[in-house]
GUDRENVO-149068 format. One record per residue (C-alpha): residue in one letter; x, y negated, z. Coordinates in nm, 3 decimals. Example, Ala and Ser with C-alpha at 12.3 -4.5 7.8 and 13.67 -1.06 7.14 Angstrom:
+------+---------+---------+---------+
: code :      c1 :      c2 :      c3 :
+------+---------+---------+---------+
:    A :   1.230 :   0.450 :   0.780 :
:    S :   1.367 :   0.106 :   0.714 :
+------+---------+---------+---------+
This chain:
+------+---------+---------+---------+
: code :      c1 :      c2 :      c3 :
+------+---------+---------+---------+
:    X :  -0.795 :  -2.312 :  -0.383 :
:    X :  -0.676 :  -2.599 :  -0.123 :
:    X :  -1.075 :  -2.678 :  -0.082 :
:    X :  -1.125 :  -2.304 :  -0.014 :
:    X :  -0.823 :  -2.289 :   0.225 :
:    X :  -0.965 :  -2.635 :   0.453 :
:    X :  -1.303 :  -2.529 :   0.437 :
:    X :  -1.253 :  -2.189 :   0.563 :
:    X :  -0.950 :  -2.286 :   0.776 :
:    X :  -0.774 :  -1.966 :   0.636 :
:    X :  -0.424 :  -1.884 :   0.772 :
:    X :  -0.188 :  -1.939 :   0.540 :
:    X :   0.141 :  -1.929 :   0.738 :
:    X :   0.185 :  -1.582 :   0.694 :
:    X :   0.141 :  -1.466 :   0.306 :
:    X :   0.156 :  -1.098 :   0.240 :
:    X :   0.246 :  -1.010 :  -0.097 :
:    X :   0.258 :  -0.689 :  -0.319 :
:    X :   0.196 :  -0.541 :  -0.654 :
:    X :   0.016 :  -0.258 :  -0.819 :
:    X :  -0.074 :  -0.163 :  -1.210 :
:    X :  -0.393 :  -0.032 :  -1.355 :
:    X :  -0.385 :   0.250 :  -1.636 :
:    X :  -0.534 :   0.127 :  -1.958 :
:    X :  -0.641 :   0.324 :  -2.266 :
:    X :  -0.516 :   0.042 :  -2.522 :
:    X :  -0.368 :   0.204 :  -2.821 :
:    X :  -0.014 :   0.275 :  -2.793 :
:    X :   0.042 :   0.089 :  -3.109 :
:    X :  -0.174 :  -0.207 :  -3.021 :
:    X :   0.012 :  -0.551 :  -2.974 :
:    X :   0.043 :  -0.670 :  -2.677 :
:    X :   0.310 :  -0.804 :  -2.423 :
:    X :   0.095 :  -0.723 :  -2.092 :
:    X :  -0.028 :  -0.349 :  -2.177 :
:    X :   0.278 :  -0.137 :  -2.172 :
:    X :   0.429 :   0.146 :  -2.066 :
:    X :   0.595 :   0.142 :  -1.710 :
:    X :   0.543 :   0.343 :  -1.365 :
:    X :   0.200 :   0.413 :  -1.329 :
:    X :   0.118 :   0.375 :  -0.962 :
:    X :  -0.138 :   0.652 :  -1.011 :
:    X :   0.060 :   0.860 :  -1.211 :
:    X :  -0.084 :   0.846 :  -1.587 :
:    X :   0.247 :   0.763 :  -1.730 :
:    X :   0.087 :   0.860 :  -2.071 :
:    X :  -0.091 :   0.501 :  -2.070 :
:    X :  -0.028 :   0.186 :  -2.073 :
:    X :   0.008 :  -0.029 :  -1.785 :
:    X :  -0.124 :  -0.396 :  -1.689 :
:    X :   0.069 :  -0.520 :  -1.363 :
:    X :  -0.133 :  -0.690 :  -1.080 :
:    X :   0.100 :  -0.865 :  -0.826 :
:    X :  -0.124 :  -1.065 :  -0.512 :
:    X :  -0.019 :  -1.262 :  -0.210 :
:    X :  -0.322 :  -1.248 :   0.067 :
:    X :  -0.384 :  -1.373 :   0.381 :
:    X :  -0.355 :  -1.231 :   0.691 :
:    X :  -0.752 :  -1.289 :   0.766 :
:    X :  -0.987 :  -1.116 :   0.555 :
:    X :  -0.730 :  -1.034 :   0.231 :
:    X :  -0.833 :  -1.376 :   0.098 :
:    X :  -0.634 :  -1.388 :  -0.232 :
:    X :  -0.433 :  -1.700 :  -0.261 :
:    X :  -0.191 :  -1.635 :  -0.584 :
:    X :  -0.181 :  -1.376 :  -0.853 :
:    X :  -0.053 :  -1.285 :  -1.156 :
:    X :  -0.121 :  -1.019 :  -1.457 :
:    X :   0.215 :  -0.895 :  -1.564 :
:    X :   0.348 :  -0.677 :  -1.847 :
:    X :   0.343 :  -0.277 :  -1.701 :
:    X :   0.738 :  -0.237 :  -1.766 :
:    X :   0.873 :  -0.514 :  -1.519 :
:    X :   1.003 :  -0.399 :  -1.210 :
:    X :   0.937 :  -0.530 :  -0.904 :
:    X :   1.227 :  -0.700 :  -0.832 :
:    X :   1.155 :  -0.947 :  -1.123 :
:    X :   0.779 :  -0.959 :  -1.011 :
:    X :   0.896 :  -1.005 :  -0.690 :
:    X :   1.130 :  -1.315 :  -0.777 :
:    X :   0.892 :  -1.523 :  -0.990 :
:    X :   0.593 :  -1.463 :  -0.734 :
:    X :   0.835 :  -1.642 :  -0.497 :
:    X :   0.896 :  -1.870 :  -0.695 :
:    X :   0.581 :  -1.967 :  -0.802 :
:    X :   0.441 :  -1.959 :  -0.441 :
:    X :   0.755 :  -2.200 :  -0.376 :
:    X :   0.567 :  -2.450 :  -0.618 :
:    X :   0.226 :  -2.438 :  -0.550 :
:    X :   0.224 :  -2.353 :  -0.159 :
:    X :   0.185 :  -2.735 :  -0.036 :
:    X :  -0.035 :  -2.828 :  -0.299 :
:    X :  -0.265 :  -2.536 :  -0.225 :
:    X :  -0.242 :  -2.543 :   0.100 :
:    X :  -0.182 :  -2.909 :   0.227 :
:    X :   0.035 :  -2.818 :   0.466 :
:    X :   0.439 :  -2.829 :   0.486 :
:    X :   0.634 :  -2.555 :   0.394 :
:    X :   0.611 :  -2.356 :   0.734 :
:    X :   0.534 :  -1.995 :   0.564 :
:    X :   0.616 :  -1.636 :   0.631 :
:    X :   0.595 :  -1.340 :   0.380 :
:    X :   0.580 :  -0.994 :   0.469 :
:    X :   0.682 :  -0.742 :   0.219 :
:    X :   0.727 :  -0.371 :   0.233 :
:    X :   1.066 :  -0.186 :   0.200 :
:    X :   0.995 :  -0.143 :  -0.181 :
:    X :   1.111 :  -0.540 :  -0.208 :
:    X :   1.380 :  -0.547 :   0.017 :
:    X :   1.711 :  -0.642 :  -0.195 :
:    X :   1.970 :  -0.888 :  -0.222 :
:    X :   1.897 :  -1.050 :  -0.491 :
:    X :   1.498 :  -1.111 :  -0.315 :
:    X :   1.627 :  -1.245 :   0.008 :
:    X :   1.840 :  -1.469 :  -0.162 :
:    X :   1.478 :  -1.635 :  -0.354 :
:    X :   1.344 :  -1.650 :  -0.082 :
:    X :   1.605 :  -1.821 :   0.107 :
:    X :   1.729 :  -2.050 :  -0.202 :
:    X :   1.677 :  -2.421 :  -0.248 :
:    X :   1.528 :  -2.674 :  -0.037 :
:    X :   1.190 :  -2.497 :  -0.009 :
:    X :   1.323 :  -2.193 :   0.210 :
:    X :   1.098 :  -1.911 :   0.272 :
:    X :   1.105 :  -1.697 :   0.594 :
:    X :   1.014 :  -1.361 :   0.591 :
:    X :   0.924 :  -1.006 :   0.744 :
:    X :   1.001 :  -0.695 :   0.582 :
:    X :   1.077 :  -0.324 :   0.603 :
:    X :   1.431 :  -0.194 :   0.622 :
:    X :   1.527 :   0.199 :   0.450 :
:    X :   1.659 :   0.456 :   0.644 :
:    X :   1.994 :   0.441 :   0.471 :
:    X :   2.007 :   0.058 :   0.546 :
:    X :   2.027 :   0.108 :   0.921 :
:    X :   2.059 :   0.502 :   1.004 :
:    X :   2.257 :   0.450 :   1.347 :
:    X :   1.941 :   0.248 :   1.484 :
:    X :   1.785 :   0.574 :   1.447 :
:    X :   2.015 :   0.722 :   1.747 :
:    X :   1.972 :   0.477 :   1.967 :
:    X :   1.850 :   0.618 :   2.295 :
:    X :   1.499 :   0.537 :   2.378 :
:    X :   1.578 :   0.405 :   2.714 :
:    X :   1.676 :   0.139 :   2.577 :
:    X :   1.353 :   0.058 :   2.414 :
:    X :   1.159 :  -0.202 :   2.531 :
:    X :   0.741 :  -0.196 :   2.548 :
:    X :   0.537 :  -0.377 :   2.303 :
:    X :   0.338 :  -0.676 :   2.542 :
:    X :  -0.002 :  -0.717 :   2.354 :
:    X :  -0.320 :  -0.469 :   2.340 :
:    X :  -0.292 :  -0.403 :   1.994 :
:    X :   0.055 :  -0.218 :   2.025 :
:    X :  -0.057 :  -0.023 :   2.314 :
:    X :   0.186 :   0.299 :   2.453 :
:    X :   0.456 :   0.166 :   2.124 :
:    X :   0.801 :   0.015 :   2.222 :
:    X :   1.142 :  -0.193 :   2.028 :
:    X :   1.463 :  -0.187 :   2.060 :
:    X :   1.588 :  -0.546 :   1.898 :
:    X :   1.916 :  -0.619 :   1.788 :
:    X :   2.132 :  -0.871 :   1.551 :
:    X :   2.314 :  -0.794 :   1.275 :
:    X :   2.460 :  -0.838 :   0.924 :
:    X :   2.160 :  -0.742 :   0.641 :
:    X :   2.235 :  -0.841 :   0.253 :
:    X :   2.542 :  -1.025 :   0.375 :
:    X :   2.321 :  -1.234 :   0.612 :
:    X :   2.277 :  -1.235 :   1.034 :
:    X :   1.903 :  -1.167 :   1.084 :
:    X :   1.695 :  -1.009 :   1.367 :
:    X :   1.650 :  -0.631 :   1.335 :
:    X :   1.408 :  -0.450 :   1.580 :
:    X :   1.309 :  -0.048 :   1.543 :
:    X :   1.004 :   0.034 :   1.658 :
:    X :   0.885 :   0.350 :   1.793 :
:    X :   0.493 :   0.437 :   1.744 :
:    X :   0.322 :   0.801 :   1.917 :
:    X :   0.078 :   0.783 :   1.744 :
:    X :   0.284 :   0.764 :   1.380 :
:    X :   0.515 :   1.011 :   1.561 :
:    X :   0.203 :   1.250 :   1.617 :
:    X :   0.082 :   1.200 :   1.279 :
:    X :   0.441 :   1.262 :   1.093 :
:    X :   0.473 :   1.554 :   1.322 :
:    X :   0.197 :   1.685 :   1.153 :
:    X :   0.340 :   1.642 :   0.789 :
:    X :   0.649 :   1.811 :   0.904 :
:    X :   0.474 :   2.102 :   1.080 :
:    X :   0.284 :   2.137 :   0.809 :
:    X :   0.555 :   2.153 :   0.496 :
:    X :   0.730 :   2.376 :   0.716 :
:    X :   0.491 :   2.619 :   0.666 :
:    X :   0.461 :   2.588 :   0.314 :
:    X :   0.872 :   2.584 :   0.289 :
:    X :   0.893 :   2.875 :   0.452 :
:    X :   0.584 :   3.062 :   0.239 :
:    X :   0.774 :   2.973 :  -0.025 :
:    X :   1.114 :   3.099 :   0.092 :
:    X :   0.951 :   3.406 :   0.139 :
:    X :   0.814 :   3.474 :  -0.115 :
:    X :   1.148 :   3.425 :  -0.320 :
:    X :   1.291 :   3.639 :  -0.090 :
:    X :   1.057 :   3.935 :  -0.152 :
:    X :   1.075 :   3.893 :  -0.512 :
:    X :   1.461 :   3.957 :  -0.463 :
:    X :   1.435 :   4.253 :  -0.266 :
:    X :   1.195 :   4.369 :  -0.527 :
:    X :   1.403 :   4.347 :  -0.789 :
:    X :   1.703 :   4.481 :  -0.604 :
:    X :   1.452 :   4.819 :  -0.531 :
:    X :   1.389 :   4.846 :  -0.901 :
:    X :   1.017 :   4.703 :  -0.841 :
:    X :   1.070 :   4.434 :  -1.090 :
:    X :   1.244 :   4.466 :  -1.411 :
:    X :   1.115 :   4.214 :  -1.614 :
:    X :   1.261 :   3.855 :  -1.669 :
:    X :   1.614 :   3.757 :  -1.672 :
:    X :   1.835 :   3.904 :  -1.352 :
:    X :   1.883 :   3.673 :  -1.050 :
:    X :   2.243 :   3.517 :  -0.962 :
:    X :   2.369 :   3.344 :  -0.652 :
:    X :   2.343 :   3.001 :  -0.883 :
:    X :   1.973 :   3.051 :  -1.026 :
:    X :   1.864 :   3.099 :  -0.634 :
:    X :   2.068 :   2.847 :  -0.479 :
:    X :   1.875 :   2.638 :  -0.760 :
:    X :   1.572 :   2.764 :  -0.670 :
:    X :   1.657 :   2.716 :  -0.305 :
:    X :   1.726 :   2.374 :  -0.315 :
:    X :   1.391 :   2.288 :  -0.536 :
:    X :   1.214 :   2.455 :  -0.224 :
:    X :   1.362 :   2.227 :   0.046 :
:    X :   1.376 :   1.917 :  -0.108 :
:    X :   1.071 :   1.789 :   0.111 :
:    X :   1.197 :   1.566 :   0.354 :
:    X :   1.366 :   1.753 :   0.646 :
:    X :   1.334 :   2.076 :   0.528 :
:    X :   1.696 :   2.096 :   0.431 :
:    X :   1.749 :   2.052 :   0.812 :
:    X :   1.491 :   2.280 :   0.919 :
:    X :   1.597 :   2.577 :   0.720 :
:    X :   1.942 :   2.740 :   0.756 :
:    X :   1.954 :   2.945 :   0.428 :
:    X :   2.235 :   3.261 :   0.291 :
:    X :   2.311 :   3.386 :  -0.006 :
:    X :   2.429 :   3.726 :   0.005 :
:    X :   2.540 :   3.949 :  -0.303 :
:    X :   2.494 :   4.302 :  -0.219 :
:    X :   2.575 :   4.555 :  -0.486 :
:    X :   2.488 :   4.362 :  -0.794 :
:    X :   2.197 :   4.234 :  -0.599 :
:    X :   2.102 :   3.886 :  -0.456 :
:    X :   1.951 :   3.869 :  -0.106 :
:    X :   1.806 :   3.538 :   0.084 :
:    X :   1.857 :   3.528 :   0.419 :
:    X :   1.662 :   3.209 :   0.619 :
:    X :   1.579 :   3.086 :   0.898 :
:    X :   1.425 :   2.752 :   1.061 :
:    X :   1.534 :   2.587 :   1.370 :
:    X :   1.334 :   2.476 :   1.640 :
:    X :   1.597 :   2.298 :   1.758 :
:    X :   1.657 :   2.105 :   1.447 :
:    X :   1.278 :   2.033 :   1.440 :
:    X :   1.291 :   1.858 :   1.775 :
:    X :   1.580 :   1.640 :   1.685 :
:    X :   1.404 :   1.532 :   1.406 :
:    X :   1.133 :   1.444 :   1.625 :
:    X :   1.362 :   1.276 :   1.864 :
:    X :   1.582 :   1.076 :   1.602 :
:    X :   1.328 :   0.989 :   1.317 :
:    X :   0.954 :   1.066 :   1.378 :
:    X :   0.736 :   0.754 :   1.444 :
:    X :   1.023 :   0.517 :   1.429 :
:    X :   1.035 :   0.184 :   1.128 :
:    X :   1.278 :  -0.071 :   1.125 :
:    X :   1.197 :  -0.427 :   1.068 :
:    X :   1.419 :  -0.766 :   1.006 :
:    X :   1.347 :  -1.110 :   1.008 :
:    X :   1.554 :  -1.407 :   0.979 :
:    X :   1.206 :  -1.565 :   1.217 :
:    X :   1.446 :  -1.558 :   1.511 :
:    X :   1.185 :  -1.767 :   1.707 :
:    X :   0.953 :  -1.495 :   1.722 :
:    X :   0.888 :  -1.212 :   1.964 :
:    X :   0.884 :  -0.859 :   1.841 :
:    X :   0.540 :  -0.857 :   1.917 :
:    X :   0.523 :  -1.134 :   1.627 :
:    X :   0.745 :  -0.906 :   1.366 :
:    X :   0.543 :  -0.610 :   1.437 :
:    X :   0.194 :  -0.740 :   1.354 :
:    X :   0.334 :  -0.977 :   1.141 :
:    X :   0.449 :  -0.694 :   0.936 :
:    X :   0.178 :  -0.434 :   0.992 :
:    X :  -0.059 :  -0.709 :   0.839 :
:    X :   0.050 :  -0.583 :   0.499 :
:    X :  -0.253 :  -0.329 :   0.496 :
:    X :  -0.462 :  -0.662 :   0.411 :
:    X :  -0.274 :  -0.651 :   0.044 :
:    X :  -0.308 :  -0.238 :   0.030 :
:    X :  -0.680 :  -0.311 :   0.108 :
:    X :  -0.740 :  -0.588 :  -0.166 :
:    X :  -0.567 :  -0.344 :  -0.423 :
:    X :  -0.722 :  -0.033 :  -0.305 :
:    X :  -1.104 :  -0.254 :  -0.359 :
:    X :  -0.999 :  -0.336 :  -0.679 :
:    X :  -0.921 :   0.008 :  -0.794 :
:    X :  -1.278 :   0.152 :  -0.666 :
:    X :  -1.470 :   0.196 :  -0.945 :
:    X :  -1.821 :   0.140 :  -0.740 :
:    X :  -1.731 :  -0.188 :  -0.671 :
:    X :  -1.521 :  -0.537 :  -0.825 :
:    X :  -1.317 :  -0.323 :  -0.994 :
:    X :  -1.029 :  -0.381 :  -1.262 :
:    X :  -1.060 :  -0.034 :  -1.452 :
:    X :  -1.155 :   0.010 :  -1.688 :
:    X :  -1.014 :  -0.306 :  -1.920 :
:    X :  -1.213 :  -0.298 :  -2.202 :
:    X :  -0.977 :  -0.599 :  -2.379 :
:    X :  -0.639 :  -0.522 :  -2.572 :
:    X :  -0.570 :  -0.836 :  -2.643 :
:    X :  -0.353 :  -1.044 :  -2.354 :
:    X :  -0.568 :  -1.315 :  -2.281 :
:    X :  -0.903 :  -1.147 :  -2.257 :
:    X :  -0.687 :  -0.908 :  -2.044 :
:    X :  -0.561 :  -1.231 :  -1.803 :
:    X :  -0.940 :  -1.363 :  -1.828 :
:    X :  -1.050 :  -1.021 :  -1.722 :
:    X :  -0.829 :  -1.007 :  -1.420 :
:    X :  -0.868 :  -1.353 :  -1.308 :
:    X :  -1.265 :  -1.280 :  -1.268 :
:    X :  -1.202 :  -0.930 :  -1.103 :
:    X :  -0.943 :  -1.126 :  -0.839 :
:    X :  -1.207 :  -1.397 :  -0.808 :
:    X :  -1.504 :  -1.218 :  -0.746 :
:    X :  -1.288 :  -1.021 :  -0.431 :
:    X :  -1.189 :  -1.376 :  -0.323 :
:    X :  -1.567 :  -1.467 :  -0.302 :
:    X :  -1.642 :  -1.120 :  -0.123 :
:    X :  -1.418 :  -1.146 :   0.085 :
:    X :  -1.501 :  -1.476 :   0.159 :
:    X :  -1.847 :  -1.389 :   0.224 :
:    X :  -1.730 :  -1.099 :   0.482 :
:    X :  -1.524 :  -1.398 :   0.694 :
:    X :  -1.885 :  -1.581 :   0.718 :
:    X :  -2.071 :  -1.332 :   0.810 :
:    X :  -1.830 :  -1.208 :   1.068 :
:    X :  -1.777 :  -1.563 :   1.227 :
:    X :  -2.154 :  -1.541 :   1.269 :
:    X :  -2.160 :  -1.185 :   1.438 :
:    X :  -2.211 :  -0.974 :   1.139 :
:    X :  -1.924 :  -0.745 :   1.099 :
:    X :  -1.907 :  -0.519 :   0.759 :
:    X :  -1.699 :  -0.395 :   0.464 :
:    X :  -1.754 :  -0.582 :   0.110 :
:    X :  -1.905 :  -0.200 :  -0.049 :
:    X :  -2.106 :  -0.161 :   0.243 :
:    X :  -2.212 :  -0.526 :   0.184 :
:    X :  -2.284 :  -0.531 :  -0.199 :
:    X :  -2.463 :  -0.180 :  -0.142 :
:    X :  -2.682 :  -0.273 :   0.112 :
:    X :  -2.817 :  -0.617 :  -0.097 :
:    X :  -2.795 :  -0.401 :  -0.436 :
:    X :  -3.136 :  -0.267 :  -0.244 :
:    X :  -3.320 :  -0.609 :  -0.303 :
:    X :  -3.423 :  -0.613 :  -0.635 :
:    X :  -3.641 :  -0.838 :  -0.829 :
:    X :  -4.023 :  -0.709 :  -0.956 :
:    X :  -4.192 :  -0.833 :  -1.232 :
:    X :  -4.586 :  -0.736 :  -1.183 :
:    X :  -4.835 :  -0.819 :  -1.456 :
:    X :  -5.220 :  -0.831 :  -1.457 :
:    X :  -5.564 :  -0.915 :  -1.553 :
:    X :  -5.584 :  -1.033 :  -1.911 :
:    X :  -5.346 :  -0.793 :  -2.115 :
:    X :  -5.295 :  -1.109 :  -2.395 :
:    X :  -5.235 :  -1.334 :  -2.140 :
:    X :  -5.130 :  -1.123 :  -1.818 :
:    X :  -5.094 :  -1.314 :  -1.502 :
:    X :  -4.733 :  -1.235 :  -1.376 :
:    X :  -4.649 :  -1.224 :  -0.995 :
:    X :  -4.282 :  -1.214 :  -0.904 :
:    X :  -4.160 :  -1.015 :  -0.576 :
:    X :  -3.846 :  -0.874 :  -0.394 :
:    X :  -3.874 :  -0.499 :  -0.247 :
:    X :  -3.748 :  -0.515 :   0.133 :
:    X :  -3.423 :  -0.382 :   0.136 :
:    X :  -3.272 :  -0.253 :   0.478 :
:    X :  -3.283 :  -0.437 :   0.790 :
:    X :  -2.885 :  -0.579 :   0.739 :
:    X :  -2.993 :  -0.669 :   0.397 :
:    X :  -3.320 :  -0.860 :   0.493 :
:    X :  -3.084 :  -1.071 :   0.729 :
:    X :  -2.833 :  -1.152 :   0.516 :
:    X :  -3.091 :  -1.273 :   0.257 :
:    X :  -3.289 :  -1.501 :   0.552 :
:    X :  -2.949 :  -1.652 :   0.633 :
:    X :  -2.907 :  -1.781 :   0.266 :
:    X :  -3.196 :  -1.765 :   0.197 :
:    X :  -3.146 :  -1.584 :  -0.142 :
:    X :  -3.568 :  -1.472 :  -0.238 :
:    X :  -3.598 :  -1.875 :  -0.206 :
:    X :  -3.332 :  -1.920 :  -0.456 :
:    X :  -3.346 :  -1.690 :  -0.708 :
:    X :  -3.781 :  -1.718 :  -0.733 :
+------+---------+---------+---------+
């Protein structure tokens, strides 16, 4: 890896790290400490799991460190022996002295992580997400307040920045407001508010129905089995806020009185929509910095979401059940996306910009021909390449691949 790193000159002082599983169909009896049950990231929590965690660069998703872990640890435990692992190996992989960022979402923001990262002479800094809950009152800041973002890829979004007190630690804090996140959460919103409100509706025709006598059937409606079914309908975010809902008991009969606010709906806008909070105990850099720093962590949700296509360098399905060929099996699947991805930093550094499955389907159109003639005992055989596409033929002259594989 440290030859990879100086002959590629890849970025290492910013590390993004995350972690995924992959369903398998081992047998539920089958022994083995890596295959288990856990919280399927794709919901098949009728299978057995194999955990995947990766740290990537910033530049191209390179993969720098990973680890096959069993499907029932949580992340917090991933998260600590990653760190500490990357703690161990960064300058001998890298060369360099232990100047390093890592950006995490707000799935691996606790105590106990910050503390890793921060323990022991090899101190890690760090970007990551912050919950609602952890810093509501940022929320109502005004946005006058709010300061614009300087750089062309943040264009139109703005930061208020702040210090304070985060898992018993001073770090930076900033809250950043995005239109075009705004605009696309707006969306979500408008659109569960139509379906909350179908649904309401319906429920509350079904009541009046039964209180006319329509419907007889089933067991009879009380204030508690609506309020239940009430609260099952606006337990999508906001909707509880949206919706002002009654109760009534009329003669023996339950009634459901709603209505949504428009005025609720724009203070959601106002307070919440389009807003994420960061911290960062980097207090030398600019928001600017935190912001792309942390909105880099699409390179990891990239690597993971090319692993799980099942076109191309894909982990599913394992065909192993026992742990080693399952480690052997992942450690080729995470290579071969290091060497694509790899490839995709050359080719861009020499003007040729494209994704690794546009890549390996475009050159899956070269193929090898065999063609055999003339005496049928002792055919003369002529090898060939069909043309491919015009991307295709270049990439091949460039390495010259017909030349190499005649």
């Amino acid at each position: 890896m440290r030859k990879v790193i100086d002959t590629y000159d890849i970025d290492t002082t910013n590390i993004i790290y995350d972690a995924t599983n992959f369903f398998t169909y081992i047998d539920t009896k089958g022994d083995s400490e890596l295959a288990k049950r856990g919280n399927c990231k794709h919901k098949r929590n009728d299978l057995r799991v194999v955990g995947l965690s990766l740290m990537v660069s910033p530049d191209y998703s390179i993969p720098l460190l990973h680890e096959a872990y069993p499907g029932n640890r949580n992340d917090t435990k991933e998260f600590s022996i990653m760190m500490e692992r990357l703690k161990t190996r960064y300058e001998s992989i890298t060369g360099k002295e232990s100047d390093v960022t890592v950006v995490f979402d707000r799935g691996n923001n606790s105590k106990d992580n910050i503390e890793i990262l921060e323990d022991g002479d090899f101190n890690l800094n760090y970007v990551g997400g912050l919950k609602k809950n952890q810093a509501e009152d940022l929320f109502y800041i005004s946005r006058d307040e709010y300061v614009p973002l300087d750089s062309p890829a943040l264009e139109g979004e703005s930061a208020y920045r702040t210090e304070r007190k985060v898992f018993d630690r001073d770090v930076i804090v900033i809250i950043v407001h995005n239109p075009e996140l705004e605009r696309g959460q707006m969306q979500g919103v408008l659109i569960n508010k139509e379906k909350t409100n179908a649904k309401l509706l319906e429920l509350q025709q079904r009541l009046i129905r039964r209180a006319n006598g329509e419907i007889t059937k089933g067991k009879k409606p009380s204030k508690e089995s609506v309020a239940t079914a009430v609260n099952k309908i606006l337990s999508t975010e906001y909707m509880r806020d949206i919706f002002h809902c009654v109760i009534l008991e009329q003669e023996g009969s339950i009634y459901l009185s709603f209505t949504p606010s428009d005025e609720q709906l724009e203070k959601i806008r106002n307070d919440y929509l389009g807003k994420t909070i960061l911290f960062t105990n980097r207090r030398d850099f600019t928001n600017e910095q935190i912001v792309i720093a942390y909105r880099s962590a699409w390179h990891v949700e990239a690597a993971f979401k090319q692993m799980k296509n099942v076109d191309h360098l894909t982990v599913r399905p394992i065909f192993h059940w026992t742990d080693e060929k399952i480690r052997v099996h992942i450690f080729m699947c995470v290579l071969a996306y290091r060497l694509c991805s790899l490839l995709a930093k050359e080719l861009n550094d020499i003007g040729i910009s494209i994704s690794i499955n546009k890549l390996i389907d475009e050159m899956a159109r070269i193929t090898r021909v065999h063609t055999f003639f003339d005496d049928i005992d002792k055919p003369t055989k002529v090898e060939s390449f069909t043309l491919g596409s015009e991307l295709a033929q270049q990439v091949e002259r460039i390495y010259n691949l017909k030349e190499k594989y005649s």
